[in-house]
VEXVEXRO-448900 format. One record per residue (C-alpha): x, y, z; residue number from 1. Coordinates in Angstrom, 2 decimals. Layout:
BEGIN
X / Y / Z / NUM
...
END
This chain:
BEGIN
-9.32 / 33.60 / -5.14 / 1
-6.86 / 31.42 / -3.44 / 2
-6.54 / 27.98 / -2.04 / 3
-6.21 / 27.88 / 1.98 / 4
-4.01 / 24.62 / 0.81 / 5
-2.23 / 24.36 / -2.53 / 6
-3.53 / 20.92 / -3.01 / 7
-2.74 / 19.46 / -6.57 / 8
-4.80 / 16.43 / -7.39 / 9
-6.40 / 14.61 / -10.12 / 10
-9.90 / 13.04 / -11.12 / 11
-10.47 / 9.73 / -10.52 / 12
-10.50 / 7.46 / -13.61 / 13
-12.91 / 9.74 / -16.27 / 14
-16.01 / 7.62 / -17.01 / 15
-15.99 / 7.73 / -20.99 / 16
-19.11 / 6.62 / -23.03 / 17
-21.39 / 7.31 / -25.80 / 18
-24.61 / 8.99 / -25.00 / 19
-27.59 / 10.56 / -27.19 / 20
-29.30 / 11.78 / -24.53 / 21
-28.57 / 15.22 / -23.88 / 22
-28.45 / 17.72 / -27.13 / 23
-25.34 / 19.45 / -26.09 / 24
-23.21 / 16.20 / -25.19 / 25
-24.69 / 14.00 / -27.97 / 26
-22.04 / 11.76 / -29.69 / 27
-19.31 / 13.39 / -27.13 / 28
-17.53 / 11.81 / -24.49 / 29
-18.56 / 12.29 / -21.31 / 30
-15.95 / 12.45 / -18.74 / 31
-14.86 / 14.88 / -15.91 / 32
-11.55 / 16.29 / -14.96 / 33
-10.77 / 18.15 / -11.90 / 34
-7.48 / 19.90 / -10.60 / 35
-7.99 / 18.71 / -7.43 / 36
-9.12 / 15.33 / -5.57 / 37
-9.01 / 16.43 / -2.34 / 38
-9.36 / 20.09 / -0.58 / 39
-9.05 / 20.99 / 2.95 / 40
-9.81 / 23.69 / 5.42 / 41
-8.53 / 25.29 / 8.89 / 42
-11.75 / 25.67 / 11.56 / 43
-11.89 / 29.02 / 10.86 / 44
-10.80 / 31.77 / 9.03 / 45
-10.78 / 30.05 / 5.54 / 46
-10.58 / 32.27 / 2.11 / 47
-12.55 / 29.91 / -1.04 / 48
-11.11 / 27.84 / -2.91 / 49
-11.33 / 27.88 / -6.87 / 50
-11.51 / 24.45 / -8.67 / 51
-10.95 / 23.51 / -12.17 / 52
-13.33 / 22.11 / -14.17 / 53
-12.85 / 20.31 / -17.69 / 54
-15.58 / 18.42 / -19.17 / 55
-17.14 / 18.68 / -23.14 / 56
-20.46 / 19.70 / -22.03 / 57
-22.58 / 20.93 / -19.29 / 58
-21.89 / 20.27 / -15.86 / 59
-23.54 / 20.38 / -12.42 / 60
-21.71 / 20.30 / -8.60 / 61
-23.65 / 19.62 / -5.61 / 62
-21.89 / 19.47 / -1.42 / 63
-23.07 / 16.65 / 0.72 / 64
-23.49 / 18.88 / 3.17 / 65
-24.53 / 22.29 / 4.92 / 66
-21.40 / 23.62 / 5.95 / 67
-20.01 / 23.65 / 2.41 / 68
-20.77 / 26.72 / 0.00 / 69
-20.94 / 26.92 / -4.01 / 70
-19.63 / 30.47 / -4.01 / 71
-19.49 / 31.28 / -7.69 / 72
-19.64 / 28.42 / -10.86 / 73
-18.32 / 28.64 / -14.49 / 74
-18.18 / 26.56 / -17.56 / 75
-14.69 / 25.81 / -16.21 / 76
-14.62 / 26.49 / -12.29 / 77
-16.64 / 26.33 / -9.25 / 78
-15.50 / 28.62 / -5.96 / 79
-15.96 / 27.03 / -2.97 / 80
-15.53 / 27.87 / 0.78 / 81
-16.70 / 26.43 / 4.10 / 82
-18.20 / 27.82 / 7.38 / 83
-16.43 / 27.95 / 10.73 / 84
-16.43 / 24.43 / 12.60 / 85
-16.99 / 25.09 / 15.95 / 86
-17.21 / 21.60 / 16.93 / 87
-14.63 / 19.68 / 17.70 / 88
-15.03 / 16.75 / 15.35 / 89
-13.05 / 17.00 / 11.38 / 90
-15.47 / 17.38 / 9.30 / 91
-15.48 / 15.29 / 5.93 / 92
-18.35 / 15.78 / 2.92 / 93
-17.82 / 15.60 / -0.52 / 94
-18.10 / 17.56 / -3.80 / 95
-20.26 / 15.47 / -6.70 / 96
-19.49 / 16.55 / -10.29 / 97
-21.75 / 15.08 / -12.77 / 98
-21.79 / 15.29 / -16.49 / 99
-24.12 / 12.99 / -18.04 / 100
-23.02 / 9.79 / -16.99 / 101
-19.64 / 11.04 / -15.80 / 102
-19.21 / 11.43 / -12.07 / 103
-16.17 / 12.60 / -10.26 / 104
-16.01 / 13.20 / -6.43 / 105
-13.31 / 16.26 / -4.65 / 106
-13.22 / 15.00 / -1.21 / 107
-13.69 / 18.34 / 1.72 / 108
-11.73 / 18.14 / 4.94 / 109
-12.18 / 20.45 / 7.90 / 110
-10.49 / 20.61 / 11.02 / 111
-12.21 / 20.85 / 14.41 / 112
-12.32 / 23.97 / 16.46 / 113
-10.34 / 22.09 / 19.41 / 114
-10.28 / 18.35 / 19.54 / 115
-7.61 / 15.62 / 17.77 / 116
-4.12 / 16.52 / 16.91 / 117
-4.62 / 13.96 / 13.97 / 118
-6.13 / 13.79 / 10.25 / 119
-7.50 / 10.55 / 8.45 / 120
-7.45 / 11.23 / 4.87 / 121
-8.52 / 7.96 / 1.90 / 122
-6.82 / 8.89 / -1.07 / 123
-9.79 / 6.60 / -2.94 / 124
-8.25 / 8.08 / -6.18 / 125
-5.62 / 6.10 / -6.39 / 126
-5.89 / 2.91 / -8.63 / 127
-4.27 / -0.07 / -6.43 / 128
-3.68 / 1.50 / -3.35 / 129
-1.32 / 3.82 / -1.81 / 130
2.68 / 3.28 / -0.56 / 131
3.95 / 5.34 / 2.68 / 132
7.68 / 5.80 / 3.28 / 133
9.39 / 4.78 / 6.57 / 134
8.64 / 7.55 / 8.47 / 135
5.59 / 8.66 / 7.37 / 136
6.90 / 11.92 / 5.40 / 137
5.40 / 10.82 / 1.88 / 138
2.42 / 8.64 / 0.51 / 139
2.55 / 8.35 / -3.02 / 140
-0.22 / 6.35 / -5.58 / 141
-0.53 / 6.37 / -9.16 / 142
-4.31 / 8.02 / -10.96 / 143
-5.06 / 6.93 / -14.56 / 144
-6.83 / 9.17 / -16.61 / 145
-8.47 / 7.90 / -20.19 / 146
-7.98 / 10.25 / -22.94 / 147
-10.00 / 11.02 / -25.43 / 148
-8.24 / 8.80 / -28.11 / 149
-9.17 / 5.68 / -25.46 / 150
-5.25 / 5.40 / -24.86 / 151
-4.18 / 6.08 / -20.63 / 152
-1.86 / 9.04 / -19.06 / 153
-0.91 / 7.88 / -15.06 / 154
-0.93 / 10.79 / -13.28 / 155
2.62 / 9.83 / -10.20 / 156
0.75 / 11.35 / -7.15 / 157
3.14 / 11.97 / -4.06 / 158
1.34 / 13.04 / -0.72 / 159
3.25 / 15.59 / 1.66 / 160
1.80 / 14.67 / 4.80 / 161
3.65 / 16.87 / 6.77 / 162
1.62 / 19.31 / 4.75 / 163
-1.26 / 17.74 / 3.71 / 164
-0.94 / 18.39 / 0.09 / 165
-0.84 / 16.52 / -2.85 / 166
1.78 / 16.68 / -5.53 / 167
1.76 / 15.36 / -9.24 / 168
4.92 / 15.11 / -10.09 / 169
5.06 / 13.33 / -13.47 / 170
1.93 / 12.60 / -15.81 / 171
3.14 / 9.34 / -17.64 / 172
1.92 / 8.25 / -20.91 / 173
1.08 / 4.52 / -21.16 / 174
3.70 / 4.06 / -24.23 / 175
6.58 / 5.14 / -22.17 / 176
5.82 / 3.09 / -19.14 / 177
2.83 / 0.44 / -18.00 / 178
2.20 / 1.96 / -14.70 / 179
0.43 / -0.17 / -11.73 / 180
0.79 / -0.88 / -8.58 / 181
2.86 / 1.15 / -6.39 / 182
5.51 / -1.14 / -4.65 / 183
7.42 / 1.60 / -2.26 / 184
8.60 / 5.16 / -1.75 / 185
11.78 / 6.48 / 0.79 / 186
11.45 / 9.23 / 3.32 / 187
13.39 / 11.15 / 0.36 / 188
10.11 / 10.75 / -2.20 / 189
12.07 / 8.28 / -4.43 / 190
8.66 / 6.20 / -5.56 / 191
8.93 / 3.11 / -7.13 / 192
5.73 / 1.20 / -9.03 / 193
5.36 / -1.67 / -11.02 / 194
5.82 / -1.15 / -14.89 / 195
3.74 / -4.00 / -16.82 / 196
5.37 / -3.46 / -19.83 / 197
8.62 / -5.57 / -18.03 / 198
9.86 / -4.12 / -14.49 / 199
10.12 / -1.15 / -12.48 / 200
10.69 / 2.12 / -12.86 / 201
11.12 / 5.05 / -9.73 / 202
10.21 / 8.93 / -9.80 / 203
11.46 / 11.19 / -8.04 / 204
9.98 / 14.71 / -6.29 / 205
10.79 / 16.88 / -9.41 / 206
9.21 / 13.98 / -11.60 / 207
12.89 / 12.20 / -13.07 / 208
12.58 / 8.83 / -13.68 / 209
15.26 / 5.92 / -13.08 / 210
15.23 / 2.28 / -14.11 / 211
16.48 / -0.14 / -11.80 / 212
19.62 / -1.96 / -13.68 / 213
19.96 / -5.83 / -13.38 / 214
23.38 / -7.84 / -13.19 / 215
24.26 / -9.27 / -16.23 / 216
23.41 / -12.77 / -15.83 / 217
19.83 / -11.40 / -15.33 / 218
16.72 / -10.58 / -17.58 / 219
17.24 / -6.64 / -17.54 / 220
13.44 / -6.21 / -15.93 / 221
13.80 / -5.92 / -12.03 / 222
10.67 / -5.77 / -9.48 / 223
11.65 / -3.48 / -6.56 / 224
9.67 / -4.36 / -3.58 / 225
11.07 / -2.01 / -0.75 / 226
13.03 / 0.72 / -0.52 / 227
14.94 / 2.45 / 2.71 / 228
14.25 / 6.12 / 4.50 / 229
17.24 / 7.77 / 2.99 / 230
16.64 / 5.65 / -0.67 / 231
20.03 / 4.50 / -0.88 / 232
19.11 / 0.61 / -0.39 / 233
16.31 / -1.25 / -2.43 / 234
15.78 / -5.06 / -2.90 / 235
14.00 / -6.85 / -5.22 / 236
14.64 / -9.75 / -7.73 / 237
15.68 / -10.48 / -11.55 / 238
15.43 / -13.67 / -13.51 / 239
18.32 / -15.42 / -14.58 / 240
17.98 / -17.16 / -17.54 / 241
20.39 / -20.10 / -16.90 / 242
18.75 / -22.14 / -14.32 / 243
15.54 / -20.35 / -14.32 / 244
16.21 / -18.63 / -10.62 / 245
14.60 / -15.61 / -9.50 / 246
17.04 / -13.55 / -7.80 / 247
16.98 / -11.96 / -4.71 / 248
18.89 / -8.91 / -5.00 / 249
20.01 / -5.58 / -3.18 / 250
20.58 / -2.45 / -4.72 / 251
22.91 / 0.06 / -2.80 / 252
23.52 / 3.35 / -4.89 / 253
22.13 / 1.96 / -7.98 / 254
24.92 / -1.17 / -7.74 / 255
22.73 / -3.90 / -7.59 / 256
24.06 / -7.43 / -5.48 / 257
23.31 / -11.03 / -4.79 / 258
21.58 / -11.93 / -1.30 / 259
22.86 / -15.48 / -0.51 / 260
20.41 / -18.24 / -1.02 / 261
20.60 / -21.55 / 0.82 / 262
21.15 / -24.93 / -0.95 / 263
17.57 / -26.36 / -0.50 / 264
14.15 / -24.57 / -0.51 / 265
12.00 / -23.87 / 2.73 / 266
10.16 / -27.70 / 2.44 / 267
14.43 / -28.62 / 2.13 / 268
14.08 / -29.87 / -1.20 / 269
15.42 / -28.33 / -4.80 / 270
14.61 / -25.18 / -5.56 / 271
12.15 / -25.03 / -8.06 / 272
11.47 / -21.16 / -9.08 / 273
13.35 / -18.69 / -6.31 / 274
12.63 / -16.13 / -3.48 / 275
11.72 / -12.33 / -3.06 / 276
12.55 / -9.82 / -0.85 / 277
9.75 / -8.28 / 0.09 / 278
10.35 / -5.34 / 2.70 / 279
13.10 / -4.02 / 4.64 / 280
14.12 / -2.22 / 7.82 / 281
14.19 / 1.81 / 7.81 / 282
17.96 / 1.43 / 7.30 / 283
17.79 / -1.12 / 4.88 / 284
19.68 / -3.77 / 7.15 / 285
17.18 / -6.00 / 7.80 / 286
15.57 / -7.65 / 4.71 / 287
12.72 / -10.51 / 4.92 / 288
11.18 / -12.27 / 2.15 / 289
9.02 / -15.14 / 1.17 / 290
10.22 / -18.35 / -1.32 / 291
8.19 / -19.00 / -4.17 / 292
8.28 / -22.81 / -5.04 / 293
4.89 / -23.71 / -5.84 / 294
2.52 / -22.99 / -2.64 / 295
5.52 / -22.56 / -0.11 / 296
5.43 / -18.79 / 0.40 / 297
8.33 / -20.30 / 3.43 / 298
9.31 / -16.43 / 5.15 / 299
12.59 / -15.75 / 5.15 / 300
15.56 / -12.85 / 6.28 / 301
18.61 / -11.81 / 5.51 / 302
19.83 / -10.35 / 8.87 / 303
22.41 / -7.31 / 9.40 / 304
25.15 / -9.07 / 8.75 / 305
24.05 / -10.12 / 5.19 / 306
23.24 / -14.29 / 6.49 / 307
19.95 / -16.00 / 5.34 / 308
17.78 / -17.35 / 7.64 / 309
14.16 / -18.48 / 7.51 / 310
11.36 / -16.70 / 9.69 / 311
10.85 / -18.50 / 13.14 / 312
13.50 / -21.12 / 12.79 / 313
13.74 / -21.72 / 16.72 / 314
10.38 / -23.35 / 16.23 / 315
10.26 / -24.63 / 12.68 / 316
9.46 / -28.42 / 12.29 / 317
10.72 / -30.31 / 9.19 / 318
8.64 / -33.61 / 9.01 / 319
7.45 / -36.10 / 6.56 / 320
4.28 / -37.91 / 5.39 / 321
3.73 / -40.35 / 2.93 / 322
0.59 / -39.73 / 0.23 / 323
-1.05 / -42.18 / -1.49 / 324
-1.78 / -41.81 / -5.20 / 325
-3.09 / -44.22 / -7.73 / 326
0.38 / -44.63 / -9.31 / 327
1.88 / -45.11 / -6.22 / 328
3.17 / -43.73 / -2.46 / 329
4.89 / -40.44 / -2.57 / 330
6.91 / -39.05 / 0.41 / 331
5.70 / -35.40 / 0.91 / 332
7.78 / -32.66 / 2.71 / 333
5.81 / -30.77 / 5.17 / 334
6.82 / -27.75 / 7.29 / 335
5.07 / -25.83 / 10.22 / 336
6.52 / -22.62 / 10.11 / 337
6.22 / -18.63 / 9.68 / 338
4.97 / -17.85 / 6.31 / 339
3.80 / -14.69 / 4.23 / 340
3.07 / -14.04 / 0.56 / 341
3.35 / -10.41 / -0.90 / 342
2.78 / -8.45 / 1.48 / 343
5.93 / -5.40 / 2.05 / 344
5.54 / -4.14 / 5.08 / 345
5.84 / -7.00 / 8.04 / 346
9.07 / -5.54 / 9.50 / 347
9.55 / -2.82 / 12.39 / 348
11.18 / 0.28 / 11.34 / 349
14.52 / -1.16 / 13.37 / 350
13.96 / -4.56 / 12.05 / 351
14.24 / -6.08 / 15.28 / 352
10.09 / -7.70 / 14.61 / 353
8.60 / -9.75 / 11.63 / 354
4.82 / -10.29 / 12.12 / 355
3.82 / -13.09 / 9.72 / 356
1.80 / -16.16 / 9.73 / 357
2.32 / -19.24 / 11.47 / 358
1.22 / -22.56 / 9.07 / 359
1.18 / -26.03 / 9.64 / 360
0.61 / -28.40 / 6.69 / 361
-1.21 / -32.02 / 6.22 / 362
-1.07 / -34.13 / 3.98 / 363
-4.38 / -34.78 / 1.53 / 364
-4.32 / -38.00 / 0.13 / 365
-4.29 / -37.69 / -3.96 / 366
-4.10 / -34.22 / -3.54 / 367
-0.33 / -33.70 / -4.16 / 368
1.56 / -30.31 / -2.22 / 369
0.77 / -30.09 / 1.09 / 370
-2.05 / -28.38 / 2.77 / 371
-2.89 / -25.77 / 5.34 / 372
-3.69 / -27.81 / 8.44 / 373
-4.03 / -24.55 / 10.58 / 374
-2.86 / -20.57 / 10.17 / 375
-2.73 / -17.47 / 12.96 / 376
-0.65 / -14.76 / 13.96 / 377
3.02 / -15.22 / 14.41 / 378
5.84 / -12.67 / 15.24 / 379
9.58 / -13.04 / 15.63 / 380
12.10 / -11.58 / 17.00 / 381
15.41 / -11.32 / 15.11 / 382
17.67 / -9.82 / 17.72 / 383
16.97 / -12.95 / 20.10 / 384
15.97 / -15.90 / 17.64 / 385
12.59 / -15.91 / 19.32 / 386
9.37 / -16.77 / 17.77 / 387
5.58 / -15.85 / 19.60 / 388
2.76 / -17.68 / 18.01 / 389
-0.55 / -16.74 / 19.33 / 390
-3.40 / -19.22 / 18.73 / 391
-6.96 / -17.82 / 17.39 / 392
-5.68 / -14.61 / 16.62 / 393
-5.44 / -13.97 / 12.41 / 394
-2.56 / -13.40 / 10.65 / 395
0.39 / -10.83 / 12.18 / 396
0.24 / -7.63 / 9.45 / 397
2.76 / -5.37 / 10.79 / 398
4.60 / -4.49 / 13.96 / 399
6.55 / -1.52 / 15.88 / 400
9.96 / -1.04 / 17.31 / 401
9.05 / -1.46 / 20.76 / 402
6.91 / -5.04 / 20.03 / 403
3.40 / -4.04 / 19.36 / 404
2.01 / -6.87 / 17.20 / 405
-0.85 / -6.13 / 14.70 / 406
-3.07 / -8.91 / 13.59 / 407
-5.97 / -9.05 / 11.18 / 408
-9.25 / -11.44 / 10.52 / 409
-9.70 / -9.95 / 6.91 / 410
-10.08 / -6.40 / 4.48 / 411
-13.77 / -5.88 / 5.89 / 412
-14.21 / -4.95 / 9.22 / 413
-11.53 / -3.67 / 11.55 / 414
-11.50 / -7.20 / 13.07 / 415
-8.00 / -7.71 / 14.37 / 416
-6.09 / -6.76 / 17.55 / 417
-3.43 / -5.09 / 19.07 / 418
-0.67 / -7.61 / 21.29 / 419
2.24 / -6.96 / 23.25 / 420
4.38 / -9.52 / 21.69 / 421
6.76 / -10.60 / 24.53 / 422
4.45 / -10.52 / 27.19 / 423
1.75 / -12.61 / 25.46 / 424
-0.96 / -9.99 / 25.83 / 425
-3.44 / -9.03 / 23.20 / 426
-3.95 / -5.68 / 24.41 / 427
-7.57 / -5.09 / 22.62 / 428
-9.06 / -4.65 / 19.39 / 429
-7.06 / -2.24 / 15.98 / 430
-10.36 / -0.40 / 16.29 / 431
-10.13 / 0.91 / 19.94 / 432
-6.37 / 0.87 / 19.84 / 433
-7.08 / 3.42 / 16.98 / 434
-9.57 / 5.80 / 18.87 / 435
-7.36 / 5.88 / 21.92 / 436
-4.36 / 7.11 / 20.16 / 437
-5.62 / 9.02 / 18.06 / 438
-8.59 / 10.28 / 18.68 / 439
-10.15 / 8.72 / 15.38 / 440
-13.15 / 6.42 / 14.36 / 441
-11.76 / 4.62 / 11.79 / 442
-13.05 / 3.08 / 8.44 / 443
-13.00 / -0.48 / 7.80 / 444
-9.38 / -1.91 / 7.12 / 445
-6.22 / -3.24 / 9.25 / 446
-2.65 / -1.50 / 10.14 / 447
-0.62 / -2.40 / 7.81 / 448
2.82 / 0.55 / 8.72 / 449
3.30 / 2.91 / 11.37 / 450
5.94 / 5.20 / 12.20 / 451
9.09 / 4.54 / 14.36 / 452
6.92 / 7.29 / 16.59 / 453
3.92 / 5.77 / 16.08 / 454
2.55 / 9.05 / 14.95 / 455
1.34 / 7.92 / 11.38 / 456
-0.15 / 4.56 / 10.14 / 457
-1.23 / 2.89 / 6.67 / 458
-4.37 / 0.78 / 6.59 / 459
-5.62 / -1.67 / 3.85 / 460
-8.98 / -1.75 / 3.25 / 461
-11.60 / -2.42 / 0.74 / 462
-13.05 / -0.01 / -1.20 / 463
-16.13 / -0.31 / -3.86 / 464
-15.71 / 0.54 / -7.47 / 465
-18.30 / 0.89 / -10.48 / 466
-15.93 / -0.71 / -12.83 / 467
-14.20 / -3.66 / -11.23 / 468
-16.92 / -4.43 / -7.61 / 469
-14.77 / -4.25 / -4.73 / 470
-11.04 / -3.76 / -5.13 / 471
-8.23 / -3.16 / -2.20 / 472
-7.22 / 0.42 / -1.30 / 473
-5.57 / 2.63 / 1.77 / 474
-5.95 / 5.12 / 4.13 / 475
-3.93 / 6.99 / 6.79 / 476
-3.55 / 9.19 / 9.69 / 477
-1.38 / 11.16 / 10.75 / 478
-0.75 / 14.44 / 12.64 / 479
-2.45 / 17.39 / 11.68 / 480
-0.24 / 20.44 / 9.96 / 481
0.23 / 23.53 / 11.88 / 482
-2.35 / 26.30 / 9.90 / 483
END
């Protein structure tokens, strides 16, 4: 048998615990492992597909649906194929394993007879979401897998969208490196994710890894945020010691550099911890970033030419108010201004847009920093110093090269809307935007990339888990191979 895709995946996190239930898995670990999360089917003309099965004991496979066949089923495979989908919706169902109280899901794609030119896939198996480069080419996400001595090995999963298939390209053991959440990855599959054992560390297609290097005034651990099409140019920040400053910094071919900092902080007073870049344009040019004294999160740029400048300065106000305490009146800085906190991906691909948040502050009495007065969307427009606040509309997520603004009202519903920046016009809601385009019902969630085409997009959503309740996650569409 052969796969109609030569999809490489990986279970989702194995459930491991004791159980003296069943006489053939008593005082054994039950867990699951699959060589596959995720298998997918043309509309017709399919051959099976075999998938591998490792688990200690006995174990059982059921289809959510019809249209998907158990062919044949071993201790250690199961042989599956589909019927012909002469519809023309994708079809989506799912394959159950379950082992005791082990259960592991392989998700089953089909594409219509006739119908959309696109494919939504939700890559659920990825622990803290998913990353998509510039253009779309790669997603990549991390899987952790518990072995049996209770110790972790993080499966680096990179995503060829072009042909829907998934790659692991390193299986990392949790001594060598704390992997987490997945920060960025280039149009060239250079991946970068957090290391919680101090840093970051980047993989590559053929599964090297490389350590970002600090300059030597610095802590050695970096945190690289974003990362350009071609991989060449990453930012991030270190911590210098000395004055206990994070660093903004810019890598280009592995020679990492100082992006300037101004003399006072985004409320204009001394800076008390630093600033981050966060995300960057598809050429790396255009970097933005958010300050992070206290409860600022002040959004901030470094333009083409290399100058600092903060988000929205044609309209940012600078004022003060004085706060009463019970040892006395303090003058507060306020600001009303374009904000953001961690999020990476704010910037067009040309870097002309930021979409961001626009805040203004009061003053509490007793309470100490400044408060949120009032928040909603805000984009601006780097090329032309202009700044487009739109009242009642939630914060700006994302944004494309020819001034689409994306906005959302939170992770659970697809609440937010689609607004042609310069002409003031929300244009309708993410939801319908999405079905026009592409020709796709989505799940629940909000834009957060797209494509310089427009072709692909990355949305955050929220996804349920046994182990931890809710947690944030991703899908994305994009256009469907050739078969």
């Amino acid at each position: 048998m052969k796969r109609f895709l030569s999809i490489v995946g990986s279970v989702l996190t194995a459930a491991v615990i004791l159980c003296g239930c069943d006489a053939n898995v008593e005082n054994e670990y039950q867990y699951i492992r699959l060589d596959v999360a995720n298998v997918s089917f043309a509309a017709e003309k399919n051959s099976p597909v075999e998938i591998s099965v490792t688990a200690p004991g006995k174990w059982t496979v059921e289809p959510s649906a019809s249209w998907i066949k158990i062919d044949d089923q071993t201790d250690n495979s199961v042989t599956v194929s589909v019927e012909d989908n002469d519809t023309e919706d994708e079809r989506i169902g799912t394959l159950t394993f379950t082992m005791g109280a082990a259960v592991e899901e392989v998700t089953v794609n089909q594409l219509p007879k006739v119908g959309t030119d696109y494919i939504y896939r939700y890559p659920v198996q990825f622990d803290l979401g998913a990353v998509m480069s510039s253009n779309g080419k790669y997603v990549g996400g991390q899987i952790p897998i518990l072995n049996d001595d209770q110790t972790y090995t993080h499966q680096i999963v990179i995503i060829d969208v072009d042909a829907d298939e998934q790659h692991i390209v390193a299986e990392v053991p949790a001594s060598l490196f704390g992997i987490e959440k997945p920060y960025c990855i280039s149009d060239t599959g250079l991946f970068f994710i957090m290391n919680n054992l101090g840093g970051t560390v980047a993989y590559d297609l053929d599964g090297n890894y490389m350590v970002p290097t600090a300059p030597a005034d610095c802590l050695p651990e970096v945190d690289i945020q974003c990362v350009s099409s071609d991989g060449r140019i990453y930012a991030g920040m270190a911590y210098r010691e000395s004055d206990r400053f994070y660093m903004p910094l810019k890598w280009v071919d592995g020679v990492p550099e100082v992006l300037p900092v101004p003399e006072k902080n985004y409320r204009d007073s001394v800076w008390v911890t630093g600033i981050i870049p966060r995300g960057m344009s598809e050429d790396g040019s255009v970097i933005y970033g958010s300050s992070w004294d206290n409860n600022d999160f002040g959004m901030c740029y470094w333009d083409k030419n290399g100058d600092f400048h903060w988000v929205g300065e044609d309209a940012r106000e600078l004022d003060f108010a004085e706060n009463e305490y019970e040892f006395g009146t303090i003058t507060e800085n306020i600001v009303n201004g374009m904000t953001c906190t961690a999020e990476l991906t704010n910037i067009s691909p040309n870097g002309r847009w930021i979409a961001g948040t626009w805040r203004k502050e009061i003053v509490s009495p007793g309470v100490g920093a400044p408060g949120v007065g009032s928040s909603c969307a805000a984009f601006y427009d780097t090329e032309n110093n202009k700044t487009y606040i739109f009242e009642g509309e939630g914060g700006g997520t994302t944004c494309t090269n020819d001034g689409l603004g994306f906005t959302t009202n939170g992770l659970g519903t697809n609440s937010g809307n689609v607004i042609d920046i310069e002409n003031g016009v929300v244009l309708g809601s993410v939801s319908q935007w999405i079905q026009d385009t592409y020709g796709i019902t989505p799940g629940p969630g909000f834009i957060v990339q797209l494509s310089p085409d427009k072709s692909r997009i990355l949305s955050m959503c929220l996804a349920a888990d046994a182990a931890v309740g809710m947690r944030t996650t991703h899908w994305f569409i994009a256009p469907a191979p050739e078969r």
